[in-house]
C-alpha positions as CSV (number, residue, x, y, z in Angstrom):
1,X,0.0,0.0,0.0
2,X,2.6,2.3,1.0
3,X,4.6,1.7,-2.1
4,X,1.5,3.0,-4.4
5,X,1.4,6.2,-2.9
6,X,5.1,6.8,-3.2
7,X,4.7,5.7,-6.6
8,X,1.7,8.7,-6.8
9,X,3.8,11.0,-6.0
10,X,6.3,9.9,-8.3
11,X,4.3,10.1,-11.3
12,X,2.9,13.4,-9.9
13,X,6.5,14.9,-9.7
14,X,7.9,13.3,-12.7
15,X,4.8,14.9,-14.1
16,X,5.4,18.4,-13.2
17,X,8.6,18.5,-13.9
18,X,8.0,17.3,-17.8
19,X,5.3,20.3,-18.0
20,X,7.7,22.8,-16.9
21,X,10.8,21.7,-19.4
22,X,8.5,21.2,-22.1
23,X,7.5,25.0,-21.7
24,X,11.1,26.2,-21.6
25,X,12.0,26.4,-25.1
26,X,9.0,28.9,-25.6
27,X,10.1,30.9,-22.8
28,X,11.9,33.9,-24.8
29,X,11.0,37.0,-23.7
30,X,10.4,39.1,-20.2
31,X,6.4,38.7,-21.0
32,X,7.3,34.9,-21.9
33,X,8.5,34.4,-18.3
34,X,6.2,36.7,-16.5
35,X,2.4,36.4,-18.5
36,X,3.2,33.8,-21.1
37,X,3.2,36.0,-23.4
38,X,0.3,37.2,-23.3
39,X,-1.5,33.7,-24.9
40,X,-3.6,32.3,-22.2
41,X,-7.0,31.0,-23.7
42,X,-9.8,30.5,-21.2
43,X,-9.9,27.4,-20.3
44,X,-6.6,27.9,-19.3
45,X,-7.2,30.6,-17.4
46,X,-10.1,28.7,-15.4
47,X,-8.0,25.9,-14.2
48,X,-4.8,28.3,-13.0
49,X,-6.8,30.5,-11.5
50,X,-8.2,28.1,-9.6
51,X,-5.4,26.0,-8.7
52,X,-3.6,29.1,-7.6
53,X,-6.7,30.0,-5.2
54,X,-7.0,26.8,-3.5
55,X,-4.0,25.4,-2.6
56,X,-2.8,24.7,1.7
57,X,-4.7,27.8,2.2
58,X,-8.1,25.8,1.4
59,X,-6.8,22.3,2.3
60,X,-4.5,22.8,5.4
61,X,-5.6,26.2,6.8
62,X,-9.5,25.4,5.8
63,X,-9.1,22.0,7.2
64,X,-7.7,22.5,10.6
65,X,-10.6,25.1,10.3
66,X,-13.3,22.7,9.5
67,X,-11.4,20.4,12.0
68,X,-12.1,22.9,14.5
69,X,-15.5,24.3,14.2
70,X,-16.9,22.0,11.2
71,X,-19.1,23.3,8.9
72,X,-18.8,27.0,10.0
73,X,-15.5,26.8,8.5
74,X,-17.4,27.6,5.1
75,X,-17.1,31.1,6.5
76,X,-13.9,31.5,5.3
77,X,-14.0,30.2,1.3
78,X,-17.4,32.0,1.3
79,X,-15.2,35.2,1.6
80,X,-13.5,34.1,-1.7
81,X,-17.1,33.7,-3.5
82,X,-18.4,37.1,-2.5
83,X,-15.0,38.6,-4.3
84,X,-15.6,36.7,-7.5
85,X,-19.0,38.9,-7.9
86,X,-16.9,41.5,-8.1
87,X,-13.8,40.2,-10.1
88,X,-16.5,39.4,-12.7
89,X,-16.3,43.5,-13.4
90,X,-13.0,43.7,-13.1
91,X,-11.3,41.3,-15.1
92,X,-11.7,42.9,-18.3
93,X,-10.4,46.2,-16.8
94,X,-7.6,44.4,-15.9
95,X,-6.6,42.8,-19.3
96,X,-6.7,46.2,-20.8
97,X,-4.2,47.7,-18.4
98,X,-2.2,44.6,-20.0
99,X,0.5,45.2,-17.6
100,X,2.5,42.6,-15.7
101,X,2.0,43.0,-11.6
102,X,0.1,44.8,-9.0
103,X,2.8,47.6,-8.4
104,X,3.0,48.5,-12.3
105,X,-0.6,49.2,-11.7
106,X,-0.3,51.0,-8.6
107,X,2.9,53.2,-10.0
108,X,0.5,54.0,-13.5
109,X,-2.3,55.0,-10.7
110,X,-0.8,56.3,-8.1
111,X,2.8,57.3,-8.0
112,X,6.3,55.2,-7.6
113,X,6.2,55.0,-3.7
114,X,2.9,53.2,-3.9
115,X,4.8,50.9,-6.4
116,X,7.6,50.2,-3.9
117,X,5.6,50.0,-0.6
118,X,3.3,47.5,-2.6
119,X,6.0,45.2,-3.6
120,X,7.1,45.3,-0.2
121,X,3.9,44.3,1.4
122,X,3.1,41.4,-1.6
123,X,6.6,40.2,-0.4
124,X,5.2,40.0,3.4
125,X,2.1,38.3,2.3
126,X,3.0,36.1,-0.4
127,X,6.1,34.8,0.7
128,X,4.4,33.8,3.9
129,X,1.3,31.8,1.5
130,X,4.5,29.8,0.5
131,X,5.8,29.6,3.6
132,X,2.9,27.3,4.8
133,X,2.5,25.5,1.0
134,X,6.6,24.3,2.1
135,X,5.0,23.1,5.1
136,X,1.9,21.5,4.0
137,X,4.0,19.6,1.3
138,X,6.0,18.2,4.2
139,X,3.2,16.8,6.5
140,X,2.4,15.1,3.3
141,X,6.2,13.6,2.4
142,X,6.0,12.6,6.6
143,X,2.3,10.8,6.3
144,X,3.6,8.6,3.3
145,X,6.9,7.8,3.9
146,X,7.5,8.1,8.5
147,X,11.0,8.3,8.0
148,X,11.1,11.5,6.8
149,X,10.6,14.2,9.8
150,X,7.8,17.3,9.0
151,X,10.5,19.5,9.2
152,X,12.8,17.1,6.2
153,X,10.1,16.9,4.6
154,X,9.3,20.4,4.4
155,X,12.8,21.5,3.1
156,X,13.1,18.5,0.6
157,X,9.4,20.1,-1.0
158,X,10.9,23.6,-0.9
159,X,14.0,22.2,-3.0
160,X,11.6,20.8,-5.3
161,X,9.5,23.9,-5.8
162,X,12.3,25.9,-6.2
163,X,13.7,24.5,-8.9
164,X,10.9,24.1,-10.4
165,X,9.5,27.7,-10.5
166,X,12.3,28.6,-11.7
167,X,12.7,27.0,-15.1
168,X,10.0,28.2,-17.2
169,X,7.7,31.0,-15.3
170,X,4.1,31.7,-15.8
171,X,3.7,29.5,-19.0
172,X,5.1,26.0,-16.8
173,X,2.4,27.3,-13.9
174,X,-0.7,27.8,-16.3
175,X,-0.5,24.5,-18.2
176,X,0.4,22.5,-15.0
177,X,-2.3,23.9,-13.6
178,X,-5.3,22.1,-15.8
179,X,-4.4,18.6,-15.1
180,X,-4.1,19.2,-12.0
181,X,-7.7,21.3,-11.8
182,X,-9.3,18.2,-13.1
183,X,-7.4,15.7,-10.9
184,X,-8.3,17.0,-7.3
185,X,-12.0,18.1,-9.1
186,X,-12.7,14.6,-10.0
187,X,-11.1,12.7,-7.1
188,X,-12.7,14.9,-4.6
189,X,-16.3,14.1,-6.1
190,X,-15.5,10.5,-6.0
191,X,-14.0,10.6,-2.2
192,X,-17.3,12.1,-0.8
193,X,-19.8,8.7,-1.3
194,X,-17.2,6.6,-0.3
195,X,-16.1,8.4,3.1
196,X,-19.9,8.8,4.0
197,X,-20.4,5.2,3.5
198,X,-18.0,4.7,5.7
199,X,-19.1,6.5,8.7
200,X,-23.0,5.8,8.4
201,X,-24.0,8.7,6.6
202,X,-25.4,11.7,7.8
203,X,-26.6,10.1,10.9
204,X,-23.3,8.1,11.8
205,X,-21.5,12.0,11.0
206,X,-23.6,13.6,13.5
207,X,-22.6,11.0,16.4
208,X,-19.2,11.0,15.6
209,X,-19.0,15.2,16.3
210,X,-20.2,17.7,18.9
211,X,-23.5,19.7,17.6
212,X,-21.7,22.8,17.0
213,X,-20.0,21.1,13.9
214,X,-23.6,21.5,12.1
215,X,-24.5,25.1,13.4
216,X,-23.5,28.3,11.6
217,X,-20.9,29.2,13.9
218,X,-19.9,26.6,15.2
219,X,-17.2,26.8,18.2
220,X,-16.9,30.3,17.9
221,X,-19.6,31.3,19.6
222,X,-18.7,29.4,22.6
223,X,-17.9,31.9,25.5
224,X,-15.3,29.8,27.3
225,X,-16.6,26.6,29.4
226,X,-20.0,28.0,30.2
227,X,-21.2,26.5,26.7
228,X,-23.5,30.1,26.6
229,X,-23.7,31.3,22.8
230,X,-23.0,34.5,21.9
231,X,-23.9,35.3,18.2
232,X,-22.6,38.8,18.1
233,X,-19.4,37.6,19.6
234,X,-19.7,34.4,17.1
235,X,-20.3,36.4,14.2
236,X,-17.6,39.1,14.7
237,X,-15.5,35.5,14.8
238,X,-16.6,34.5,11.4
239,X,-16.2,37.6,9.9
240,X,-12.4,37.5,10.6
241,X,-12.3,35.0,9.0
242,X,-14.9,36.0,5.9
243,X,-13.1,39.2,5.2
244,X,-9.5,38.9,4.8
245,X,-10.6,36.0,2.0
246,X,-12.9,38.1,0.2
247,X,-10.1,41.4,0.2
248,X,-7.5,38.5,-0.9
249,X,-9.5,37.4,-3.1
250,X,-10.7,40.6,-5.2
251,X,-7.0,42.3,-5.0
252,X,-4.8,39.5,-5.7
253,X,-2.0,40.1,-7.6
254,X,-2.1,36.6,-8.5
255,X,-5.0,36.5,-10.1
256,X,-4.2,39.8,-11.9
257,X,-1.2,38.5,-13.3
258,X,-3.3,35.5,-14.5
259,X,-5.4,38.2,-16.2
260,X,-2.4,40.0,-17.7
261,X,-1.6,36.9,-19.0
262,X,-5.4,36.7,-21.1
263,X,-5.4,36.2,-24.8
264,X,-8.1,39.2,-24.8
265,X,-10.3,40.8,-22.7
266,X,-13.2,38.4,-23.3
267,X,-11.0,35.1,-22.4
268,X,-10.9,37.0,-18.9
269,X,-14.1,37.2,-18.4
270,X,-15.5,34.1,-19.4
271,X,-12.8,32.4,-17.6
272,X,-14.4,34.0,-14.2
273,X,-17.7,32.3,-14.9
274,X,-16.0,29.0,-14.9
275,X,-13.8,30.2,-11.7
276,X,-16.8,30.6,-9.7
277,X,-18.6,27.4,-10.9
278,X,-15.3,25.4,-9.9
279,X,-14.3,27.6,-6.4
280,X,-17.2,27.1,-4.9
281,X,-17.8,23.3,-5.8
282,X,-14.2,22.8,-4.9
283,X,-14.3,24.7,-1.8
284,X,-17.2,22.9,-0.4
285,X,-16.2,19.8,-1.5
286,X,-12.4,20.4,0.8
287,X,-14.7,21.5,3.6
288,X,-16.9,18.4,3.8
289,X,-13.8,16.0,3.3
290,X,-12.4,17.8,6.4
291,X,-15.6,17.2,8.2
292,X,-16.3,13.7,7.4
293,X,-12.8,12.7,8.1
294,X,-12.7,14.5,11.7
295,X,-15.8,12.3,12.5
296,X,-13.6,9.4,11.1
297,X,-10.6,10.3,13.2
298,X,-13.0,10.7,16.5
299,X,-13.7,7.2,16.1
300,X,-10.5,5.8,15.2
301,X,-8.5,4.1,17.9
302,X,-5.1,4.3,16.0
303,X,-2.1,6.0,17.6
304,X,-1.4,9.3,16.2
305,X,0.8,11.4,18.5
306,X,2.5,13.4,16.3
307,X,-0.9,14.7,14.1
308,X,-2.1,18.1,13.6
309,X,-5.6,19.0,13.0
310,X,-4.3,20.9,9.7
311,X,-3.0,17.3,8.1
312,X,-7.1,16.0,8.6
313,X,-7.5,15.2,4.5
314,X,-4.1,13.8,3.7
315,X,-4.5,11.7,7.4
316,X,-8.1,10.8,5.6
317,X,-6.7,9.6,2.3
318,X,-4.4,7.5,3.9
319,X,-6.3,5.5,6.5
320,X,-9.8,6.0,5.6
321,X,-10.6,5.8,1.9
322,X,-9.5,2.9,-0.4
323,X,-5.7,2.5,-0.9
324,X,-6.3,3.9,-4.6
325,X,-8.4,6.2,-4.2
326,X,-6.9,7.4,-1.2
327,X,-3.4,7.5,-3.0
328,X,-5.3,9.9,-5.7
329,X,-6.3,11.7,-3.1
330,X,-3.0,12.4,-1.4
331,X,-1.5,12.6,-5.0
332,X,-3.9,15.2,-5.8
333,X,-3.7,17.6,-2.5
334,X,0.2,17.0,-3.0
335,X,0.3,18.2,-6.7
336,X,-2.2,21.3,-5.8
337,X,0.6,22.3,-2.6
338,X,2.9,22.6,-5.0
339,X,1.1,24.4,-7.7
340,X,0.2,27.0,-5.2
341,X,3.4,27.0,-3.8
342,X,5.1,27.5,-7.3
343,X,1.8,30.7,-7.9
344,X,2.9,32.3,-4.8
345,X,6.4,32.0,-5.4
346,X,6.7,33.4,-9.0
347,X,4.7,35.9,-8.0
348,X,6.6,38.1,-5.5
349,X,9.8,37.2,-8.1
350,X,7.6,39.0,-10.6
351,X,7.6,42.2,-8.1
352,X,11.3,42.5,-7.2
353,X,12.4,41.7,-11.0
354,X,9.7,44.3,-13.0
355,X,9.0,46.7,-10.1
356,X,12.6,47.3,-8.4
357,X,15.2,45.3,-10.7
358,X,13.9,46.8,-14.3
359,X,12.5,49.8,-13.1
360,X,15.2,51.3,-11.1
361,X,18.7,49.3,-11.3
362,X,19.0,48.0,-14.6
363,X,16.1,49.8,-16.7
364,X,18.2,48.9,-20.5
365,X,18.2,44.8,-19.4
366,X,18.6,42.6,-22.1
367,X,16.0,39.4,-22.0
368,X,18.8,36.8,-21.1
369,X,20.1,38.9,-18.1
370,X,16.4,39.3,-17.1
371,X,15.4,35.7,-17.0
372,X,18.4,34.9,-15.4
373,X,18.0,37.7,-12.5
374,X,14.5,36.5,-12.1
375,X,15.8,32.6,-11.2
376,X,18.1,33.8,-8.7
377,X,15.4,36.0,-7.1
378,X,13.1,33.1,-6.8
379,X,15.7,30.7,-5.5
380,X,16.1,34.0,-2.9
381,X,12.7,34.5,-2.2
382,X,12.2,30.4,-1.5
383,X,14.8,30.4,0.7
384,X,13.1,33.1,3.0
385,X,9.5,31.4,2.6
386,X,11.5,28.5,3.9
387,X,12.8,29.6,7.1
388,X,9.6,31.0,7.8
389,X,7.9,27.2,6.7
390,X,10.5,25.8,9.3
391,X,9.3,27.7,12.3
392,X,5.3,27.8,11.4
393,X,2.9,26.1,14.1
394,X,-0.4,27.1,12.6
395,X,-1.1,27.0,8.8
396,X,-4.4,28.6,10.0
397,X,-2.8,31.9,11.9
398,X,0.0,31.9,9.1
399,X,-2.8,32.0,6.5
400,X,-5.1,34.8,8.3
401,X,-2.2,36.7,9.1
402,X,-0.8,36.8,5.0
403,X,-4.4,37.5,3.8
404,X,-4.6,39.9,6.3
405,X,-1.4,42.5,5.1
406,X,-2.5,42.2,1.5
407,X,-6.4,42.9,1.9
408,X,-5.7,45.9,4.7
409,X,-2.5,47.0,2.4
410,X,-2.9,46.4,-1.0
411,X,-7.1,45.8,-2.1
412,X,-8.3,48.8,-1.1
413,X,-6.0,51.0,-3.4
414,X,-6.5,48.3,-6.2
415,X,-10.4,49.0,-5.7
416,X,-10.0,52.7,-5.7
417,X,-8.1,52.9,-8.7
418,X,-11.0,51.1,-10.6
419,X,-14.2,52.7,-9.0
420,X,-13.1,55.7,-7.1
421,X,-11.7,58.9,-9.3
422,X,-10.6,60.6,-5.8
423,X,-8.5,58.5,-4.8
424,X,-5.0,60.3,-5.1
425,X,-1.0,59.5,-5.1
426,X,-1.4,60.9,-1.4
427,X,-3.9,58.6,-0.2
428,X,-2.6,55.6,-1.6
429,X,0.5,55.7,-0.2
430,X,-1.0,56.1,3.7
431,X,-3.1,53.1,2.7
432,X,-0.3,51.0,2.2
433,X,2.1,52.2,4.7
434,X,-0.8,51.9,7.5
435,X,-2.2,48.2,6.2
436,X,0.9,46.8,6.5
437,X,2.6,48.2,9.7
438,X,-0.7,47.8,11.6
439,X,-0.8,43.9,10.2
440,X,2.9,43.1,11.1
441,X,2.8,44.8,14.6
442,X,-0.2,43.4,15.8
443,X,0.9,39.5,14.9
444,X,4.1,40.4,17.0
445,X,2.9,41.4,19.8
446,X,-0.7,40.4,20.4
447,X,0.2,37.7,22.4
448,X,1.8,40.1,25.1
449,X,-2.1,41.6,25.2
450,X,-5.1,40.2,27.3
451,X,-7.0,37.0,25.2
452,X,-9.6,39.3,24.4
453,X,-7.0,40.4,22.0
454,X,-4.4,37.9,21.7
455,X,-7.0,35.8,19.9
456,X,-8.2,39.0,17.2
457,X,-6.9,38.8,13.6
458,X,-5.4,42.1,12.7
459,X,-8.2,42.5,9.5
460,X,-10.3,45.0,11.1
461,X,-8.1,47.9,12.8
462,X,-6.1,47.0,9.7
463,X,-8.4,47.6,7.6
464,X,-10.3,50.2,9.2
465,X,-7.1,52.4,9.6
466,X,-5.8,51.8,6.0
467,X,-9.5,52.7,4.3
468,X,-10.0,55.7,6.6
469,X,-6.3,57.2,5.6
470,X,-7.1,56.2,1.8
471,X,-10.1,58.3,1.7
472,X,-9.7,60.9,4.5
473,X,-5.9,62.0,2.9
474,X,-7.4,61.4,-0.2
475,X,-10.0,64.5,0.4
476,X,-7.4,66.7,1.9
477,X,-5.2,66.4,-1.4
478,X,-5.5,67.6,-4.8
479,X,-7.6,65.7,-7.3
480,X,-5.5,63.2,-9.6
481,X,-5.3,64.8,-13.3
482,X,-7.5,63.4,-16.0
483,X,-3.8,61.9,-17.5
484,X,-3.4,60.2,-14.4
485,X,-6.8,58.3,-14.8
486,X,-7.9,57.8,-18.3
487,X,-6.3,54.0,-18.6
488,X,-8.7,52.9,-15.8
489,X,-11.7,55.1,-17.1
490,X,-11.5,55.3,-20.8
């Protein structure tokens, strides 16, 4: 049994790896590297987007979630749906700027210090998504072969990523990407039956978890052992978790480069339509594998001392599904870490090589010295995610606290300079400085604070503070000139 799923993950890997040097010979060009040149039809587009969306954020951070407080936990990818309402207006927007990251966007808005302080607060966020993608491909690598420690684990997977972002850029991420869409989309719809079966249904579900699994909020509404609910405290608990998804979601520079990367404007926007069709089936579908296997593991007797509640559906496809499909399923949650890992990755090495490297150091670089500064920056930028993967406890808090810098920092000037004329160089800039310091400051030292706010995520004062100085400094400062606005209006 255990040699099938090493032989999985083979296949997976070997896999991969022929996608990404089959691409290379095409890569020729700075937009080869960094949008594929431009080429991406939408079917394409439907599968990377939403391989780059759910990744360990959905099936590590969303399962110890679900593990937690059951299904409540659909708080959190429900954020993600309510953005994708409003990406539906956007996307087109976005392929007509035809530019190649967030910051290009924000410097053709705004002004360059919104460029720089929004490179440096993607490099927070998304080197910390990777971070816990390292980490989530180790729990896997420990659950199949037990020789290999977490922490092993976790650097061999960052090794592999690595090198693999690094050959062939967007074009190796995008095609990759659809197989492995359809993989986890198929695998996951045949897991379901078989994992209900096995516990006795809906009934069997029920005995095997407490009742708050199956109530809206589920253990968040708890007010310590008293067992009291609070809804307004329960709610205010959900929406932590809500927003920060949804502000991800709708300014993620991610998803924007995906949209760069569109053949034409209508490619983007059809490919949304089939985003939202697949996120939310997807989505639900991780959330109820979570759930059904934390009944599972409740009944189980087997010893398990070194498990964490965020490892629930790889645990579940190895011990309770059928050693096939179970190897599927690992293979599949394995090959989506690494996808996501290798999105996240490319992404900030897209920031430091457009936005600082090409901007302001070498301006006149020829495409050879380009693509070769942009492998060395991703082989820099892995090695930082790692260290960060090596200490990580929660992929939950990690996850909330990454979402957190880029929807307080970077959304709300991305959504001001598509719907709001006002917004000026000024006001930007106070956004992003305040979004980000806010977000970093309280993750270090909320634990030194009382549990009433040792426990808070950082999304509302964040957020609160970095809207308020967007549109209060905004107000106070001259109007942006009609030059200054006509790409996002006209």
């Amino acid at each position: 049994m255990l040699n099938l799923y090493a032989m999985v993950l083979t296949l997976i890997v070997v896999a991969l790896l022929g996608v990404s040097i089959a691409q290379i010979r095409k890569v020729h060009t700075k937009a080869d590297y960094l949008v594929a040149g431009r080429s991406l039809p939408a079917y394409v587009l439907v599968f990377t987007l939403l391989s780059s969306w759910i990744g360990a954020g959905s099936l590590f951070a969303g399962a110890e979630n679900a593990f937690r407080n059951g299904f409540a936990a659909l708080w959190q990818p429900a954020g993600g749906w309510a953005g994708l309402l409003i990406i539906y207006f956007v996307a087109p927007r976005a392929r007509k700027f035809a530019q190649f990251t967030i910051p290009d966007l924000l410097e053709s808005r705004y002004n360059t210090a919104a460029r720089i302080l929004g490179t440096i607060a993607i490099l927070f966020a998304y080197t910390a998504i990777t971070s816990y993608q390292f980490r989530a491909g180790g729990d896997i690598m420990h659950l199949i072969f037990p020789a290999i420690a977490k922490t092993q684990g976790t650097i061999i997977i960052a090794v592999f990523v690595i090198l693999f972002t690094a050959l062939a850029g967007m074009a190796s991420v995008a095609y990759m990407d659809v197989v492995i869409g359809i993989l986890i989309s198929v695998i996951g719809v045949i897991a379901i039956p078989v994992l209900f079966g096995r516990i006795g249904g809906w009934a069997g579900l029920h005995g095997a978890l407490p009742a708050t699994h199956f109530t809206l909020f589920g253990e968040w509404g708890l007010n310590g052992g008293n067992g009291l609910r609070d809804n307004r405290e329960a709610l205010i608990r959900a929406l932590e978790y809500f927003f920060p998804t949804f502000l991800l979601m709708i300014g993620n520079q991610s998803m924007y480069q995906k949209f760069f990367s569109a053949k034409s404007e209508r490619d983007a926007r059809i490919a949304v339509v089939g985003w939202v069709f697949g996120t939310v089936v997807l989505e639900t579908l991780i959330v109820a594998l979570a759930v059904v296997g934390s009944g599972l593991f409740a009944l189980s007797i087997m010893p398990t001392p070194d498990f964490a509640p965020r490892e629930i559906i790889p645990f579940t496809a190895r011990h309770f599904l059928p050693s096939f499909v179970g190897a599927l399923l690992m293979g599949s949650v394995f090959a989506k870490v690494i996808s996501t890992a290798n999105n996240y990755l490319f992404s900030p090495a897209t920031n430091l090589i457009n936005d600082v490297y090409t901007r302001f150091i070498h301006p006149d670089a020829s495409h050879k010295n380009v693509l070769l500064v942009s492998r060395f920056l991703v082989v820099g930028l892995g090695v930082w995610a790692l260290l960060q993967a090596i200490k990580l406890e929660s992929v939950l808090a990690k996850a909330m606290y990454a979402y957190t810098i880029y929807s307080a920092a970077i959304t709300p000037v991305v959504m001001a300079a598509f719907f709001w004329r006002r917004a000026t160089r000024e006001g930007a800039v106070a956004c992003l400085l305040s979004g980000t310091v806010i977000t970093v400051v309280w993750d270090s030292v909320k634990s030194d604070f009382p549990r009433l706010i040792s426990e808070r995520d950082a999304i509302f004062p964040a957020l609160i503070v970095s809207a308020v100085a967007l549109i209060v400094v905004s107000l106070l400062t001259p109007k942006p000139n009609r030059e200054q606005i006509a790409t996002f209006y006209e």
